[in-house]
Gaussian input, Z-matrix of N, CA and C with variables (Angstrom, degrees):
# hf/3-21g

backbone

0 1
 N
 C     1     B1
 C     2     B2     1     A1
 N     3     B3     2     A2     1     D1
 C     4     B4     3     A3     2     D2
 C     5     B5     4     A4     3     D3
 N     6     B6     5     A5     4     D4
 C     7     B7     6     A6     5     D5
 C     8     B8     7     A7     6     D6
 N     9     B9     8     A8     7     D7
 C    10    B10     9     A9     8     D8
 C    11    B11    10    A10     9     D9
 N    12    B12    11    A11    10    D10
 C    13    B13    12    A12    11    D11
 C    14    B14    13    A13    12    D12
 N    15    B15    14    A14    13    D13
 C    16    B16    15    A15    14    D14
 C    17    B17    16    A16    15    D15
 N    18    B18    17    A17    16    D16
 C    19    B19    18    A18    17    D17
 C    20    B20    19    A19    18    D18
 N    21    B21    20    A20    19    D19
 C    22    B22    21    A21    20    D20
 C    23    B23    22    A22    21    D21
 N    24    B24    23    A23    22    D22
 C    25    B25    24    A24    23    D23
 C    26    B26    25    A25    24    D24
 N    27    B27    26    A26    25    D25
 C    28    B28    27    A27    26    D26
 C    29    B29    28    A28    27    D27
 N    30    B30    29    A29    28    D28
 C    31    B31    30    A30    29    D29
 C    32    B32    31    A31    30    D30
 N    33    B33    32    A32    31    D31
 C    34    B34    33    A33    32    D32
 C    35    B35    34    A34    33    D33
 N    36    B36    35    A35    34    D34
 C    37    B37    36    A36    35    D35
 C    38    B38    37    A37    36    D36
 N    39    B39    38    A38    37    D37
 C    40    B40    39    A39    38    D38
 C    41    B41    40    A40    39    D39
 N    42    B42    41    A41    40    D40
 C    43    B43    42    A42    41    D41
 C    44    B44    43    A43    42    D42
 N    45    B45    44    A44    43    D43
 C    46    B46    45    A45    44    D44
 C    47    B47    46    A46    45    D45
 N    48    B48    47    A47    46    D46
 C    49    B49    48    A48    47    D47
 C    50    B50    49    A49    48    D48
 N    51    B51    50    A50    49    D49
 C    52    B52    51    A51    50    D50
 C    53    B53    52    A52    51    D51
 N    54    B54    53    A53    52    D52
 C    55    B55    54    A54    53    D53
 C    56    B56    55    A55    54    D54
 N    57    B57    56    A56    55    D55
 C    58    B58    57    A57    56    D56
 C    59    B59    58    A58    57    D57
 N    60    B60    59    A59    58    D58
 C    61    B61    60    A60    59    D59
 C    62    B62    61    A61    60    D60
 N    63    B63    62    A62    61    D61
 C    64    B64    63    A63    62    D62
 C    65    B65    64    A64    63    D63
 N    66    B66    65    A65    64    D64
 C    67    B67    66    A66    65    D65
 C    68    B68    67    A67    66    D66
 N    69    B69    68    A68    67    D67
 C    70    B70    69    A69    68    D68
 C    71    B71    70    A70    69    D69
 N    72    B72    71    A71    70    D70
 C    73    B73    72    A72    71    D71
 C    74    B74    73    A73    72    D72
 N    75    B75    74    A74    73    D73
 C    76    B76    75    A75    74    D74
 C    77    B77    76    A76    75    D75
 N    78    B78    77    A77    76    D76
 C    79    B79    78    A78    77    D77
 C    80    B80    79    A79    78    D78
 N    81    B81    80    A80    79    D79
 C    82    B82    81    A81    80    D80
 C    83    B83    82    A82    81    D81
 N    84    B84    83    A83    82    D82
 C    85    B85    84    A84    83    D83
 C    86    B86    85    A85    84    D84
 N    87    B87    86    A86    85    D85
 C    88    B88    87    A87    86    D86
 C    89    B89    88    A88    87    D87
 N    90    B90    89    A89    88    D88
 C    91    B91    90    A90    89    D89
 C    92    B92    91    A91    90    D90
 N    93    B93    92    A92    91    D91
 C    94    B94    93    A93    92    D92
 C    95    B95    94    A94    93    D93
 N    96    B96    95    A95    94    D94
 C    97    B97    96    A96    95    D95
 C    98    B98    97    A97    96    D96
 N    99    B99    98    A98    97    D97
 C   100   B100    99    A99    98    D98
 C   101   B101   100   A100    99    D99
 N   102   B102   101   A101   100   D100
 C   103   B103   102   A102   101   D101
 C   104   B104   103   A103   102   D102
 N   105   B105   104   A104   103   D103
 C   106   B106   105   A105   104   D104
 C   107   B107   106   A106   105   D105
 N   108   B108   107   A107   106   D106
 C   109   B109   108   A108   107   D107
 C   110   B110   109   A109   108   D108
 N   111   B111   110   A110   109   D109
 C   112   B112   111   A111   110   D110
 C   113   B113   112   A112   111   D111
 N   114   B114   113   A113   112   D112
 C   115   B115   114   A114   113   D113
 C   116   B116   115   A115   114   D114
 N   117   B117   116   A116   115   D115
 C   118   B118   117   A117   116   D116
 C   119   B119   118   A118   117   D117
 N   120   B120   119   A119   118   D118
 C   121   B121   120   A120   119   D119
 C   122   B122   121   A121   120   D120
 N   123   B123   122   A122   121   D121
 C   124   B124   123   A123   122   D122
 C   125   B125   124   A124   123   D123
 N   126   B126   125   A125   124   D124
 C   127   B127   126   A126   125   D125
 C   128   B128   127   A127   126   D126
 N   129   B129   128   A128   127   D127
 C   130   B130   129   A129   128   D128
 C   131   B131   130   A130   129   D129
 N   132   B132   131   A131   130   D130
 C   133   B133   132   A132   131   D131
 C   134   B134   133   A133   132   D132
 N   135   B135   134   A134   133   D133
 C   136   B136   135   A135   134   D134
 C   137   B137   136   A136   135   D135
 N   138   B138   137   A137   136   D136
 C   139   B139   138   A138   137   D137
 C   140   B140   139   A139   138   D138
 N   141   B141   140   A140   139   D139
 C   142   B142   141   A141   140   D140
 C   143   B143   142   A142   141   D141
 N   144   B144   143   A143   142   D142
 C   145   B145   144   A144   143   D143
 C   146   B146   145   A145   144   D144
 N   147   B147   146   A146   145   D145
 C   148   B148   147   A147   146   D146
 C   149   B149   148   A148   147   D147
 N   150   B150   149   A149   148   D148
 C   151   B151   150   A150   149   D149
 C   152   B152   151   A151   150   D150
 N   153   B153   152   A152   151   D151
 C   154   B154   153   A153   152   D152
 C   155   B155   154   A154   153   D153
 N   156   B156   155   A155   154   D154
 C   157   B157   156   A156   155   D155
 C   158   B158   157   A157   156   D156
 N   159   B159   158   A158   157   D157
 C   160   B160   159   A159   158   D158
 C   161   B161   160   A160   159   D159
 N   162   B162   161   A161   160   D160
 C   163   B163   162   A162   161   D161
 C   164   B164   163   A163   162   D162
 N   165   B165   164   A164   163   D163
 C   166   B166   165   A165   164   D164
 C   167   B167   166   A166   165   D165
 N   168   B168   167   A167   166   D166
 C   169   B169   168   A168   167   D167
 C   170   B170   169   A169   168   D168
 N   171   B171   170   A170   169   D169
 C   172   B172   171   A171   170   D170
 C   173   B173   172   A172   171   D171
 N   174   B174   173   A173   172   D172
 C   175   B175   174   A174   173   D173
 C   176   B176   175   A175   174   D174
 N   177   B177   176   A176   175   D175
 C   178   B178   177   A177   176   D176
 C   179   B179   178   A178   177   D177
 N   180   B180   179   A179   178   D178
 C   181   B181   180   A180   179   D179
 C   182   B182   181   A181   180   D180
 N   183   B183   182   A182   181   D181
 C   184   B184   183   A183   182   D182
 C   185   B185   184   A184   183   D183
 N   186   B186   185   A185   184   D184
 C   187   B187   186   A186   185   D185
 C   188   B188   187   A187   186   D186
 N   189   B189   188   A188   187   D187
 C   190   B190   189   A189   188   D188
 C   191   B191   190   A190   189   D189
 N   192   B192   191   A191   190   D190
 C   193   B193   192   A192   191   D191
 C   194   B194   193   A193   192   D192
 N   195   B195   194   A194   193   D193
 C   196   B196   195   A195   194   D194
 C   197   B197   196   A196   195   D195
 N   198   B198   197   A197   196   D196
 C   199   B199   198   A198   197   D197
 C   200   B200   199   A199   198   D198
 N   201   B201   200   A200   199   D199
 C   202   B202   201   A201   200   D200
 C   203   B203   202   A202   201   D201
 N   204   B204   203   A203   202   D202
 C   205   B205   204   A204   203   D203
 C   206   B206   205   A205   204   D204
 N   207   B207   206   A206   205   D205
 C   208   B208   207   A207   206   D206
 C   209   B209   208   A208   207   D207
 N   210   B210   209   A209   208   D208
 C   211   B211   210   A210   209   D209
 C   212   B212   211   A211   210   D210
 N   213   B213   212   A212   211   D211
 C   214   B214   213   A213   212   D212
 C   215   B215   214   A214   213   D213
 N   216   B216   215   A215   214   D214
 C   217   B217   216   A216   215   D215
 C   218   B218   217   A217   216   D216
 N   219   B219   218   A218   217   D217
 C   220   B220   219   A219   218   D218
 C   221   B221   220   A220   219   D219
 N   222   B222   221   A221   220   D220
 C   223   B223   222   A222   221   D221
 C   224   B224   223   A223   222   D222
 N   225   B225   224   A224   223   D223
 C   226   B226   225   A225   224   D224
 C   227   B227   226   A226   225   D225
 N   228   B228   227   A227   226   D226
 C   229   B229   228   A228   227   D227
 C   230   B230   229   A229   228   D228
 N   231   B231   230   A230   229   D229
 C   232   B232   231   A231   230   D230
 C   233   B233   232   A232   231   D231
 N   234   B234   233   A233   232   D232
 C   235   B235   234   A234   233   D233
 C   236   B236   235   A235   234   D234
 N   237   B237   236   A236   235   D235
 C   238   B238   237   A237   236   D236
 C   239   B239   238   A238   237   D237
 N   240   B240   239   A239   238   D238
 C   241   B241   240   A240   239   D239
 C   242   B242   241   A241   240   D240
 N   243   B243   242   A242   241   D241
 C   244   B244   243   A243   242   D242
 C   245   B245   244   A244   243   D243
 N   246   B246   245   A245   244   D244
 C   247   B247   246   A246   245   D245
 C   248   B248   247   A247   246   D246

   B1=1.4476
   B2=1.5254
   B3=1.5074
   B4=1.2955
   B5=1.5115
   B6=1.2209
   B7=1.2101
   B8=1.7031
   B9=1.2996
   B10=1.9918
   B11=1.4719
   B12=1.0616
   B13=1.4284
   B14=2.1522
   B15=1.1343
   B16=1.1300
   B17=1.7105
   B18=1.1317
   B19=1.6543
   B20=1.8176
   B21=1.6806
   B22=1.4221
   B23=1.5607
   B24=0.8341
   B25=1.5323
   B26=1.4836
   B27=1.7586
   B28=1.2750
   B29=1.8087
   B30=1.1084
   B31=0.7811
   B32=1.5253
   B33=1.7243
   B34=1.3635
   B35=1.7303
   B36=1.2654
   B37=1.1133
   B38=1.3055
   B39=1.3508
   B40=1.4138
   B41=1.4989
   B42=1.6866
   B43=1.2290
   B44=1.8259
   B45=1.4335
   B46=1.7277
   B47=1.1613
   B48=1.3575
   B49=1.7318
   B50=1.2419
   B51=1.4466
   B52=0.9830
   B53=1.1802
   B54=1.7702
   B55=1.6205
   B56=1.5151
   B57=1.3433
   B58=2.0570
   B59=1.8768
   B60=0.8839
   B61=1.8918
   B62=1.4652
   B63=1.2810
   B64=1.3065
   B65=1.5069
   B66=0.8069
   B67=1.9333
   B68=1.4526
   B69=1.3292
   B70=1.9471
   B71=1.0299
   B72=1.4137
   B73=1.7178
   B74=1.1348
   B75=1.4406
   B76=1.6020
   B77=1.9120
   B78=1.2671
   B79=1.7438
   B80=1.8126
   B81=1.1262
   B82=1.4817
   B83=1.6900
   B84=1.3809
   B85=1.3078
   B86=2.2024
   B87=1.1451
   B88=1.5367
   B89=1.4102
   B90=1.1270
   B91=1.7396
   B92=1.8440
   B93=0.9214
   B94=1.1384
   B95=1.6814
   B96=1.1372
   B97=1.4712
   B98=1.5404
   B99=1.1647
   B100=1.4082
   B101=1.5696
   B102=1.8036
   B103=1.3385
   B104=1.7453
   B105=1.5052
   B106=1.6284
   B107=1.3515
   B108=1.7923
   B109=1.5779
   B110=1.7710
   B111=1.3793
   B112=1.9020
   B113=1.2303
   B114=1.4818
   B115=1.3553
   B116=1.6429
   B117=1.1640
   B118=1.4625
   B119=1.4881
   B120=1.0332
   B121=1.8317
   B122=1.6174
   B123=1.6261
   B124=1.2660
   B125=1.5277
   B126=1.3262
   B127=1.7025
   B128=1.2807
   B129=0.8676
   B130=1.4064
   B131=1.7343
   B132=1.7578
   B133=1.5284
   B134=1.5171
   B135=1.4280
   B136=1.3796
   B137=1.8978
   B138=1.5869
   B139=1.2818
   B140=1.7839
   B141=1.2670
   B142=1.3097
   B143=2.1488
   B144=1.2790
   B145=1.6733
   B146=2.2517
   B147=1.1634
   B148=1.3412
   B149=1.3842
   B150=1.3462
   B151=1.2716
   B152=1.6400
   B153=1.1692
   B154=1.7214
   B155=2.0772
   B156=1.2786
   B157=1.4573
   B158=1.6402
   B159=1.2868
   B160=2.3399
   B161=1.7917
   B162=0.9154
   B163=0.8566
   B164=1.6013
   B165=1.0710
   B166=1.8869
   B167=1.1070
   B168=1.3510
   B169=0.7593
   B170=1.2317
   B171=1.6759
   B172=1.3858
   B173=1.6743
   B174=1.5756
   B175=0.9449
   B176=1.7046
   B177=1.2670
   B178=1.4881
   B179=1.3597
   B180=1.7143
   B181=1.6289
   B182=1.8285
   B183=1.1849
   B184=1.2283
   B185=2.0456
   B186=1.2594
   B187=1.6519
   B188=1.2575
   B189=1.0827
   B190=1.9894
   B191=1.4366
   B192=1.0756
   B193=1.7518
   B194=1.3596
   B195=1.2560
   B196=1.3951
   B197=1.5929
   B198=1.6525
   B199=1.4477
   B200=1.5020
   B201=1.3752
   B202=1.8322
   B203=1.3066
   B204=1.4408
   B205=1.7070
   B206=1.7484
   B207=1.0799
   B208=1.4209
   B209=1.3661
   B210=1.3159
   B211=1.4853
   B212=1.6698
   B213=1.6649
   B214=1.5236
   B215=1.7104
   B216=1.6025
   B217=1.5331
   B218=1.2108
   B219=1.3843
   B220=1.2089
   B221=1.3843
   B222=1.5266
   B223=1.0689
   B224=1.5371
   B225=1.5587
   B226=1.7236
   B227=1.3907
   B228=1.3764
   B229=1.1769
   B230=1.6799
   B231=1.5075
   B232=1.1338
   B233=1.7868
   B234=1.3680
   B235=1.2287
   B236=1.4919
   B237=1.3893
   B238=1.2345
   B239=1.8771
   B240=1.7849
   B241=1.2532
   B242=1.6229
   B243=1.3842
   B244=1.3313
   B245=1.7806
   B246=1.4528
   B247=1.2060
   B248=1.5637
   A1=110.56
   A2=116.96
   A3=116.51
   A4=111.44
   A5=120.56
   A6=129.81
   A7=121.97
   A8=82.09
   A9=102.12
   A10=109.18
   A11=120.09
   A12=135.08
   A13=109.70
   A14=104.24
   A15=120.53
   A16=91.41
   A17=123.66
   A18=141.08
   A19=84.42
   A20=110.85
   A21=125.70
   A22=94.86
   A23=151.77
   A24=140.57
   A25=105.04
   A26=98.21
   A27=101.30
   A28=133.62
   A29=127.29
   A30=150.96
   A31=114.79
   A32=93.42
   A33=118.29
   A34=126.96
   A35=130.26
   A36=123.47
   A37=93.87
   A38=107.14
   A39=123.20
   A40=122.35
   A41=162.31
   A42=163.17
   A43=132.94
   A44=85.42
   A45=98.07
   A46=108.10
   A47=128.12
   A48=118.61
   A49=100.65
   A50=120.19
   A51=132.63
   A52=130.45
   A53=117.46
   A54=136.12
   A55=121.42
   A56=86.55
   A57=108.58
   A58=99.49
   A59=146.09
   A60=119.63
   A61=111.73
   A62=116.03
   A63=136.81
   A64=101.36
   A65=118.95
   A66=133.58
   A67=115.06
   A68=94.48
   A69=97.58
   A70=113.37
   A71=113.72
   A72=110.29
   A73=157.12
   A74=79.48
   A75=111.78
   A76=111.45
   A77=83.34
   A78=102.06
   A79=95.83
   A80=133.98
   A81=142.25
   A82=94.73
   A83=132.12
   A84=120.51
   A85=109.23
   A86=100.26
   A87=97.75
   A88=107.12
   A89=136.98
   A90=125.92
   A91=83.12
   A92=134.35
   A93=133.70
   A94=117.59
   A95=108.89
   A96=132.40
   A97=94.43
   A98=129.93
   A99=128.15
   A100=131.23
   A101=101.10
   A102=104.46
   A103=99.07
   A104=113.93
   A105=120.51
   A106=100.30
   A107=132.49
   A108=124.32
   A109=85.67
   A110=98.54
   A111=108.83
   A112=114.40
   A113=115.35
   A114=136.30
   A115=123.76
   A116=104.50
   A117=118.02
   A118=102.56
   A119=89.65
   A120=97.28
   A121=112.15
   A122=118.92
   A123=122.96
   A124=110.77
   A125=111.43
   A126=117.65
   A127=102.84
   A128=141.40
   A129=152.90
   A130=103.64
   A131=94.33
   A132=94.77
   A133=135.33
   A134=100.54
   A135=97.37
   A136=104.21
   A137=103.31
   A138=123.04
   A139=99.97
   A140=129.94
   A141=139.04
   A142=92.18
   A143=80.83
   A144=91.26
   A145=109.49
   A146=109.83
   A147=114.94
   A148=108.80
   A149=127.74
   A150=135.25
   A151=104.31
   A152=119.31
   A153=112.02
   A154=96.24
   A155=108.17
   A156=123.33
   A157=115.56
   A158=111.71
   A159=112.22
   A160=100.02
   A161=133.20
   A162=158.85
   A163=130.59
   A164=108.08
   A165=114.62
   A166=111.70
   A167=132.03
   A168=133.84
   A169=107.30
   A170=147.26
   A171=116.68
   A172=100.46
   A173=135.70
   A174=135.65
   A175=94.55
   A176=125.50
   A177=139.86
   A178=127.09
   A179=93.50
   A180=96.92
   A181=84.25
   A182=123.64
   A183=109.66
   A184=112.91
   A185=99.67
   A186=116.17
   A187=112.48
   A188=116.37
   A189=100.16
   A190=92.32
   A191=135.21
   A192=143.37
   A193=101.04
   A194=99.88
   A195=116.72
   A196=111.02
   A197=124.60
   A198=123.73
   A199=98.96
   A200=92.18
   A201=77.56
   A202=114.13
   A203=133.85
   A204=124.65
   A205=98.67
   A206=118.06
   A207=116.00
   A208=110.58
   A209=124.41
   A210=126.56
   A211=109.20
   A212=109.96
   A213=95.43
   A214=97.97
   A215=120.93
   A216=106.49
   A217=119.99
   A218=136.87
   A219=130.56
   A220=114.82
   A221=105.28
   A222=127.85
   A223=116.78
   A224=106.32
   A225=105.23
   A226=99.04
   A227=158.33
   A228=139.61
   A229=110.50
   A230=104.91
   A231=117.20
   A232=120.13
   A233=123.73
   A234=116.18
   A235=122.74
   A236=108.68
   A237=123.21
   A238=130.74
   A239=86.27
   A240=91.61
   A241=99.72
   A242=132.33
   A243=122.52
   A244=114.37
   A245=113.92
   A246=128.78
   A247=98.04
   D1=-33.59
   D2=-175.63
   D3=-73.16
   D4=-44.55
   D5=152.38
   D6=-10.12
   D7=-85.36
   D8=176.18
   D9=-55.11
   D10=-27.77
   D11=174.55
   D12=-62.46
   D13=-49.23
   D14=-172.39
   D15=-80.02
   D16=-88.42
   D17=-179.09
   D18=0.34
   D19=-70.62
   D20=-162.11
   D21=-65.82
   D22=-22.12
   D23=-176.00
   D24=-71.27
   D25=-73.18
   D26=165.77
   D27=-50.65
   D28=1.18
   D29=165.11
   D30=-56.66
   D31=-78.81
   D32=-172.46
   D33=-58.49
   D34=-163.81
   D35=167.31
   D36=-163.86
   D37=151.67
   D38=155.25
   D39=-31.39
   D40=95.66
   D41=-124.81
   D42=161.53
   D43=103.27
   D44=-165.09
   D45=-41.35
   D46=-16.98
   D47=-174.54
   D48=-80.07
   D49=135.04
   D50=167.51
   D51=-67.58
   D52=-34.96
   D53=159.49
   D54=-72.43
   D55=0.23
   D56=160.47
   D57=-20.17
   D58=105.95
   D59=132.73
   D60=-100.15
   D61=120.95
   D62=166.21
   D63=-31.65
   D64=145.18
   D65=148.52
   D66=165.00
   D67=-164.50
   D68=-165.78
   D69=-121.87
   D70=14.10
   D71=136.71
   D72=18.10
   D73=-88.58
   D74=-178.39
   D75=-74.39
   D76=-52.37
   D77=-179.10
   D78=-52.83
   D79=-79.83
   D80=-160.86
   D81=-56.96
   D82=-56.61
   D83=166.54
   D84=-39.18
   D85=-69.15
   D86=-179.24
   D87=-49.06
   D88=-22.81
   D89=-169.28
   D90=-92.29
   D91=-42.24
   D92=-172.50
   D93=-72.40
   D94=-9.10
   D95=176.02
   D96=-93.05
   D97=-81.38
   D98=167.51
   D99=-24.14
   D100=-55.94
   D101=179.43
   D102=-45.02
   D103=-62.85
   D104=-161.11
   D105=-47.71
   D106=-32.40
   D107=-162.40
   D108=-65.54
   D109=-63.94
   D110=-176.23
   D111=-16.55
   D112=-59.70
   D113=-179.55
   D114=-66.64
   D115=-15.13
   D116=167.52
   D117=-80.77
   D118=-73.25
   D119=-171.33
   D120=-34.52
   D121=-47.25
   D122=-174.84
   D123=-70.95
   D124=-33.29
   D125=165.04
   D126=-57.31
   D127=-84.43
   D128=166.74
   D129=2.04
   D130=-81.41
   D131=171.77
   D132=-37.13
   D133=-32.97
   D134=-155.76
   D135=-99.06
   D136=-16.01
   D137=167.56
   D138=-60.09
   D139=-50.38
   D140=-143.52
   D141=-87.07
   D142=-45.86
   D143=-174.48
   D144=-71.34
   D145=-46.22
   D146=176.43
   D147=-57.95
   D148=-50.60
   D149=-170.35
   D150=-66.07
   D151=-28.30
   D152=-157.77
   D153=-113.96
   D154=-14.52
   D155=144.64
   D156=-14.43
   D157=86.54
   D158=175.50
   D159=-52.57
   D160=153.04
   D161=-169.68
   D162=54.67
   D163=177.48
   D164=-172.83
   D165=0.96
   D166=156.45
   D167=-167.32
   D168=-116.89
   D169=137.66
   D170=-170.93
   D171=-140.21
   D172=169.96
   D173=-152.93
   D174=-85.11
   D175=-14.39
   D176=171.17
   D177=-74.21
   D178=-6.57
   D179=-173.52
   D180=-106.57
   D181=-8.64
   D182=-172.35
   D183=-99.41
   D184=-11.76
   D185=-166.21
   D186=-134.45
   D187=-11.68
   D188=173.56
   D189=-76.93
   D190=-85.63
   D191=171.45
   D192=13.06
   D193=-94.56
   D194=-167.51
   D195=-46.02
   D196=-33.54
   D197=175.89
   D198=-54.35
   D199=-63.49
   D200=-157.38
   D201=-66.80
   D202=-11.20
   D203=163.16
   D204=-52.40
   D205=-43.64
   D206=-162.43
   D207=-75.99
   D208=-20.63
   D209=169.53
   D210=-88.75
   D211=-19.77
   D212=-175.36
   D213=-88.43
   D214=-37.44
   D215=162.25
   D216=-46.09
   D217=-17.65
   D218=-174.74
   D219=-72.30
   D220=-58.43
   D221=-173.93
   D222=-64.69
   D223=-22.29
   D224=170.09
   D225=-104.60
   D226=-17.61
   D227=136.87
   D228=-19.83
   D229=-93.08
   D230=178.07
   D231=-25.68
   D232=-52.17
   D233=177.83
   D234=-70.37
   D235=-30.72
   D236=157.05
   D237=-31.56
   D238=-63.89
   D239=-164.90
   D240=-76.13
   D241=-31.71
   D242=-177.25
   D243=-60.91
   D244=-25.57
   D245=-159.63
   D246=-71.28

């Protein structure tokens, strides 16, 4: 019990609403909001880096990139909208 007691403290935060319930929610949605920015950015990168890539040209330099922007928008959509 002391346990669960603690877990929920740490949990919680200081918060004028009174219909406040503590949990980690919010927090794992926001890391999940973040992860997707992360995941943009590295789409991004790797879109910026494949494309400017000397030689052949391959159907991988045109679609890996762009996938993973579309899974890291997903993933910050998604954390977003639950948040």
């Amino acid at each position: 019990m002391a346990l669960e007691l603690q877990i929920v403290n740490l949990a919680g935060v200081a918060h004028n609403n009174p219909h406040y319930e503590p949990g980690w929610s919010g927090f794992f949605l926001a890391l999940l909001g973040m992860a997707g920015c992360l995941t943009v950015f590295t789409g991004l990168a790797v879109t910026i880096f494949l494309l400017r890539v000397d030689g052949r040209k391959s159907w991988g330099n045109y679609v890996i990139g762009p996938a993973v922007l579309v899974v890291g928008l997903t993933l910050t959509a998604v954390g977003v909208q639950l948040l």
